[in-house]
N, C-alpha and C positions, 0 to 999 in steps of 0.2 A: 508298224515301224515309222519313225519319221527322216522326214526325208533331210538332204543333206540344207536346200534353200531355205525347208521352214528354221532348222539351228541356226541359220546364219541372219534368218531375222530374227528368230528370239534374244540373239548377242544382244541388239541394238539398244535394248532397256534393262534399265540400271535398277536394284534392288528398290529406291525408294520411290520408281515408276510402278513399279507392283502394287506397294505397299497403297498409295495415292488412288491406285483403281482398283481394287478392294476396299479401301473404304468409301470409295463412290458407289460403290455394289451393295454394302451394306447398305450406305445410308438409303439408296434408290429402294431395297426391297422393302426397308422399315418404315418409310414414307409409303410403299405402296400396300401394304398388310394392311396401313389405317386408313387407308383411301377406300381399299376395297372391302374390307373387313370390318372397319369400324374398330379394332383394336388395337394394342401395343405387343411389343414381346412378353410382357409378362399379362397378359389376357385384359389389360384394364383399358377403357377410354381413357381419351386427348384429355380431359378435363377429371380425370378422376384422381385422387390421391391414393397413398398405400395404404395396408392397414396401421393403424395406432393404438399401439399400448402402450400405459404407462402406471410406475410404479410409484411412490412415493416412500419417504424414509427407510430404505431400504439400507441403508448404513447408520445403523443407531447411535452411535458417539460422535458422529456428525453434525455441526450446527443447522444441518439441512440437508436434503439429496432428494433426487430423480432419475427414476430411468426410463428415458424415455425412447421408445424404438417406432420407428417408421419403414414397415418392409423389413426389407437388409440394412438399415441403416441406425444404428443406436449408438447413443452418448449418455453414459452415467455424470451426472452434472452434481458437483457439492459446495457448500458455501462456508465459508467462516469469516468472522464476527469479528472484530477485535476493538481497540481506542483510536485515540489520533497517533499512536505511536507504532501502529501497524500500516499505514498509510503505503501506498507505491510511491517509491522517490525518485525521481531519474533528472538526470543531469541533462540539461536541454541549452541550445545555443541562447537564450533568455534566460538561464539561471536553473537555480531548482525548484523542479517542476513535484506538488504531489495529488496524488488521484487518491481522494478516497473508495473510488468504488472502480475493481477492473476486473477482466475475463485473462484465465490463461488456457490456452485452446492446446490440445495432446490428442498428436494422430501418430500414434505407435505403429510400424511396420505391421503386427499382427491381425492391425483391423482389418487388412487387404489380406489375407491370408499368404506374409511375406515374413521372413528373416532379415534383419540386419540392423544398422547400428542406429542405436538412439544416444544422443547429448543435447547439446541445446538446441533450441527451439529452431525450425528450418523458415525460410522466406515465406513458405505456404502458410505455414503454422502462427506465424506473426498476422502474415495477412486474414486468415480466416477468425485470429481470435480479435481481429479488428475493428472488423464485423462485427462479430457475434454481438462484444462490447457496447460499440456506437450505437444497436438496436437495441440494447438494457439500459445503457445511459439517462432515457429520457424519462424511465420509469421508477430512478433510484428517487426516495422520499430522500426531503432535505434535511439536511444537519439537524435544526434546530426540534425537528419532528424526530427524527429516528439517526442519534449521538455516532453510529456504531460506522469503522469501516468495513467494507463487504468485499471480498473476493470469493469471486465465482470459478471454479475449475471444472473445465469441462474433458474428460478421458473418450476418448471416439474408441468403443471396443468393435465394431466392426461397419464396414461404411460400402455403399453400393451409390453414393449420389447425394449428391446435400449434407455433408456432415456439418456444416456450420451453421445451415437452420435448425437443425435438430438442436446443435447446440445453445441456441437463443430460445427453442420450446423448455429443453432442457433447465439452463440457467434459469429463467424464469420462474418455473413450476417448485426447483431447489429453493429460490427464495423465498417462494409463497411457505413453501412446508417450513421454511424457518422462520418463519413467522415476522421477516419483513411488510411493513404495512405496503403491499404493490395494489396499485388501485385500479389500474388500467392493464390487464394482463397483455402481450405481447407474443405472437408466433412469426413465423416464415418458411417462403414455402420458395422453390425454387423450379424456376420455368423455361421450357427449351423451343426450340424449332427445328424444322426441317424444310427445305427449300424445295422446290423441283428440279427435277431430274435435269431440265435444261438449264439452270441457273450457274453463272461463270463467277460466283462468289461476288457483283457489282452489290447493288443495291436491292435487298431480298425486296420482294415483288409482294401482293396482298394473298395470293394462292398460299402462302406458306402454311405450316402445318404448326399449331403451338400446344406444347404439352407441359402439364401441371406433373407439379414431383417431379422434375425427371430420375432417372435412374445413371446408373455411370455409361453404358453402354449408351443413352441417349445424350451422354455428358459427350463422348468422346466422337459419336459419328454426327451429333448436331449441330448447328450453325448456331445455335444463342444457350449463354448459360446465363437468365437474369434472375438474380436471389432478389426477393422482396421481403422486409418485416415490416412490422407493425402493429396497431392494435386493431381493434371495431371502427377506429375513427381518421386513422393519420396510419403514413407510412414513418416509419421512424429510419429503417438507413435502404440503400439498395445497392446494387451492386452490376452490370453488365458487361460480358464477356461476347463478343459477336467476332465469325468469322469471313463474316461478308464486310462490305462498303459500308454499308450503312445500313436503316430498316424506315421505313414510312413510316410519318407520323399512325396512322390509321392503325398499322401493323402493333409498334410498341403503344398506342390504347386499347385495342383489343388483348393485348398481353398482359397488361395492367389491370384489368376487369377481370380478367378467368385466375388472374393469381388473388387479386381482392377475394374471388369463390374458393378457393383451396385457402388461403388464411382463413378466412371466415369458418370455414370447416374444420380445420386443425385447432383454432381457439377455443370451437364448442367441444370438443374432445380435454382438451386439459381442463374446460371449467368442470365436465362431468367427473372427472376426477378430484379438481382441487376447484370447487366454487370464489374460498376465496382465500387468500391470506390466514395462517394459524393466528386465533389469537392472543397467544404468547411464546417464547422464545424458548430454546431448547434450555433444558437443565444443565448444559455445558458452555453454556453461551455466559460471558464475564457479564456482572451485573453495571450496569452506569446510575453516575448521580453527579449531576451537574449543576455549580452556583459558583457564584461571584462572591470576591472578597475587594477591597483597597488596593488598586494596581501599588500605588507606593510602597506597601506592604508584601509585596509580593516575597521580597528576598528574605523572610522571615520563615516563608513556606521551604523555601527552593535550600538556604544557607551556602556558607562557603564551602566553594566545589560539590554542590547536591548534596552533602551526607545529611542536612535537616531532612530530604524528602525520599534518601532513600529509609532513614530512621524510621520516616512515619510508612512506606510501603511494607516493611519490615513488622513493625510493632501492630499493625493492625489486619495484618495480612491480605493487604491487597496486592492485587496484581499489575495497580499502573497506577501513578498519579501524574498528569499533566495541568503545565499551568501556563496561561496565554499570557498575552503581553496588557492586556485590557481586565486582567483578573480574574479570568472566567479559570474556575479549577474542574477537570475532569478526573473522575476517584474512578476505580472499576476494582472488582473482586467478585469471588462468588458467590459471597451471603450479602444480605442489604442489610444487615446487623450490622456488619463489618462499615461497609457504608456509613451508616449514622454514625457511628463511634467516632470513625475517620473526620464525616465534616464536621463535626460540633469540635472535635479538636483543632480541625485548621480554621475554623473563624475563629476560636479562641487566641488562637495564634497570631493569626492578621489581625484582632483586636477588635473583631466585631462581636465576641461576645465572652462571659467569661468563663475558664478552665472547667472542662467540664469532671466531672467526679468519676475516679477510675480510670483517667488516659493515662497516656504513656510517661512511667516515669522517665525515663530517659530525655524526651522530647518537652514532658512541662520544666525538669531543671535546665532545660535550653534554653528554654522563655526566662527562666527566672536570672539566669545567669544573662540573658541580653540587657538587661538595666543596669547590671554594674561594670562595664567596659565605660572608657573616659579616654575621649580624646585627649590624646600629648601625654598620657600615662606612657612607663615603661612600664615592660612584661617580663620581668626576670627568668632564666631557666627553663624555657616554651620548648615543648616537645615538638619537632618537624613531622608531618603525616602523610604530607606527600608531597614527591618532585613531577615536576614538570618543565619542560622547556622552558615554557615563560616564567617562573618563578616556581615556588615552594609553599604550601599552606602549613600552618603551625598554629597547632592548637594554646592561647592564650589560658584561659580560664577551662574546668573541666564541659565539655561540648563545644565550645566555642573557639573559632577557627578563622582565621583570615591568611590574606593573602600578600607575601615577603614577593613583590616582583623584583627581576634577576637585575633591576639597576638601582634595589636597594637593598641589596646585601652585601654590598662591600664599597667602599670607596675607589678603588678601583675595579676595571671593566673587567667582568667574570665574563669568559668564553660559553661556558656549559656550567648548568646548575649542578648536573649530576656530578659527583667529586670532591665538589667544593662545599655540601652540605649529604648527608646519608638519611633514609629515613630514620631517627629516632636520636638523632640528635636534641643538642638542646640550646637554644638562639637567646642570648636577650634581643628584646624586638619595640619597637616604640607602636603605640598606633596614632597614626595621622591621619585617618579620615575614616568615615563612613557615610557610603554611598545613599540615594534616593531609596535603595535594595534590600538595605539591610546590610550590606557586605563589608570589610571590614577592609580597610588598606591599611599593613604593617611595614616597618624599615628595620630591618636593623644597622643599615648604616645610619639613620638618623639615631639611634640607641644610643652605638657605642660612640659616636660623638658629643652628646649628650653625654655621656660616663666618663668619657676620656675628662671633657673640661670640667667636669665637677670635680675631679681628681687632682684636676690642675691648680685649680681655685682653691681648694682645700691643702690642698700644699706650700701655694703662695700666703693663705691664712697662718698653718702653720708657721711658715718661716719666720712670717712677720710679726708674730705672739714673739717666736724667740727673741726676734733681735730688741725687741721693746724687754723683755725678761733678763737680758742677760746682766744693760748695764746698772738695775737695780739691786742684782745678784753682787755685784763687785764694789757697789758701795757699802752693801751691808760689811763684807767682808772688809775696809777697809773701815770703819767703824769700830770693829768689835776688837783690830789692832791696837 
């Protein structure tokens, strides 16, 4: 039985005084297993990693994949391919920001073996695929070597410690199998401590205890969680989480050399799987072809309001056409037929070279019909194609199209386009300029003014025939008196 004084000391301490000395128990005994025993809870020395397997393509419609598992710890890693027109775009206090190449990091309740809700990405989930990221970043080939955006998604199906190294083994090995050119492969490994038993959390002491992989259980009763990546040669990110003051210089070099040993060990494991880089790309991966035309020339590609370039996406079956400010066109689709077809028609276009035999009807009477527009012409009866805020495009000639802005289409100030023009109406339109572009600037208030005074002028002719007509008329008549 207990007696009445010991309940009335046990009152004294509050639930999360328990909780506080119980995990000083744990950590004391787990520290002391490897002091005395030489091992961990799960049987392995301070310096040893988990086991490693790993898969490759194991999702076949995939531009690439991995799965890569460490112990309890595994992340299916996949990647896809696209143009410059799949880019990450995010709005940043400096404008708009785009990343061609990023990490989106997914730790589902299930990997902990939990229920509950999943939506958007949590602060962990940000932060870990932060990580992951900044340690792939230094290994992405550049633009001019390998055209393609790359996003890497890494899924954590179940996790006992480190799921964001695994995810950067992961991610890595995904791109190799996709036959990104990656030249310097990249792992990380994640390394913890354990203090002494007399230590009051100041500044951990050289006795501490440091272990390679930890586990979650060495996540949550140890004093340091420091994640290292990198390759054979450089560290590329790292990350440290300490529950003490501080650590000795001595302390975090020694921790820095045993995790260099578990990377070093986790690298030669995925080269024995994947030695290097596939040397071609999936069969689902969009094809690229990339060349330079006449920047001046550009708006002959692009047309009024894009339909030149969605024509030619359309007519040749590609999947994207982009075009830079400096001329550089990027074409992508899934045949390189396709491709060829596509550039020999848009240099033909931008005038570097000529019409080639079998392009698109549609897109060569484009070209043909760009030679006979004439500034200060009027366009009688032009079909409107589409409204927008800022004005209206209407098609002059058949494909050809410019642009009626909303302070010239009437002499007085129009509030809203929409209303006062419908799509399929029919405008006389003047054209008064064209751009460096290609692009076509139309009025119809300059038109009908233009109309109005030749009406004018034509009537004032009139009049003035009659009155010179009439007193010739009344001579005769008094003549013939």
């Amino acid at each position: 039985s207990i007696s009445r004084d010991t309940t009335v000391e046990h009152e004294l301490y509050e639930s999360v005084d328990i909780s506080v000395a119980l995990k000083k128990l744990w950590s004391k005994q787990m520290r002391k297993m490897i002091i005395n025993k030489g091992t961990r809870s799960d049987g392995r020395k301070v310096d040893e990693v988990r086991p490693i397997t790993i898969e490759t393509s194991v999702l076949p419609r995939t531009h690439g994949s991995a799965l890569f598992t460490r112990g309890e710890t595994q992340a299916l890693a996949t990647i896809t391919l696209g143009d410059s027109s799949m880019v990450q775009k995010m709005d940043s206090i400096d404008g708009l920001e785009r990343k061609r190449f990023y990490l989106q990091y997914t730790f589902p309740p299930s990997c902990i073996g939990e229920v509950g809700r999943t939506g958007s990405p949590s602060r962990r989930e940000i932060g870990h695929g932060n990580l992951a990221e900044r340690a792939l970043s230094y290994i992405i080939p550049a633009e001019e070597k390998f055209p393609y955006s790359i996003r890497v998604e890494s899924l954590i199906t179940e996790s006992s410690g480190s799921s964001s190294m695994a995810s950067i083994c992961g991610g890595c090995l995904a791109m190799m199998d996709g036959g990104v050119p990656i030249e310097r492969p990249v792992a990380g490994v994640a390394m913890g401590l354990l203090l002494n038993e007399d230590s009051d959390n100041s500044v951990a002491s050289n006795d501490g205890v440091i272990l390679t992989d930890i586990l979650g259980l060495e996540d949550a009763f140890g004093t340091m969680d420091f994640k290292v990546a990198g390759d054979r040669k450089a560290i590329t990110s790292f990350q440290l989480d300490i529950k003490c003051e501080g650590l000795t210089v001595e302390l975090l070099t020694e921790a820095l050399e045993q995790a260099k040993k578990g990377r070093m060990h986790i690298l030669d494991e995925m080269l024995k799987c994947m030695p290097q880089s596939k040397p071609t790309l999936s069969e689902w991966v969009p094809i690229f072809t990339v060349f330079k035309v006449p920047s001046e020339n550009i708006g002959r590609i692009i047309g009024p309001g894009g339909k030149q370039i969605r024509q030619i996406i359309e007519d040749f079956s590609l999947t994207n056409v982009d075009v830079a400010e400096d001329g550089t066109v990027f074409i992508s689709s899934m045949e390189n037929e396709y491709n060829e077809r596509a550039e020999k028609y848009i240099q033909a276009l931008a005038g570097v070279t000529s019409p080639p035999r079998g392009s698109s009807r549609n897109a060569s009477s484009d070209q043909n019909m760009a030679g006979k527009v004439e500034v200060g012409k009027i366009y009688k009866d032009c079909t409107v194609k589409g409204i927008h805020n800022f004005g209206c495009f209407v098609e002059i000639l058949n494909g050809i199209e410019g642009l009626v802005h909303i302070s010239e289409l009437d002499s007085k100030r129009i509030r809203t386009v929409e209303g006062f023009v419908n799509v399929g109406d029919k405008l006389d339109v003047k054209l008064i300029n064209i751009n460096e572009k290609g692009q076509l600037r139309l009025s119809r208030k300059a038109a009908i003014l233009e109309i109005e005074s030749s009406v004018v002028l034509s009537e004032k002719n009139q009049s003035h025939q009659n009155e010179v007509l009439t007193p010739t008329a009344t001579l005769k008549t008094e003549s013939s008196l």
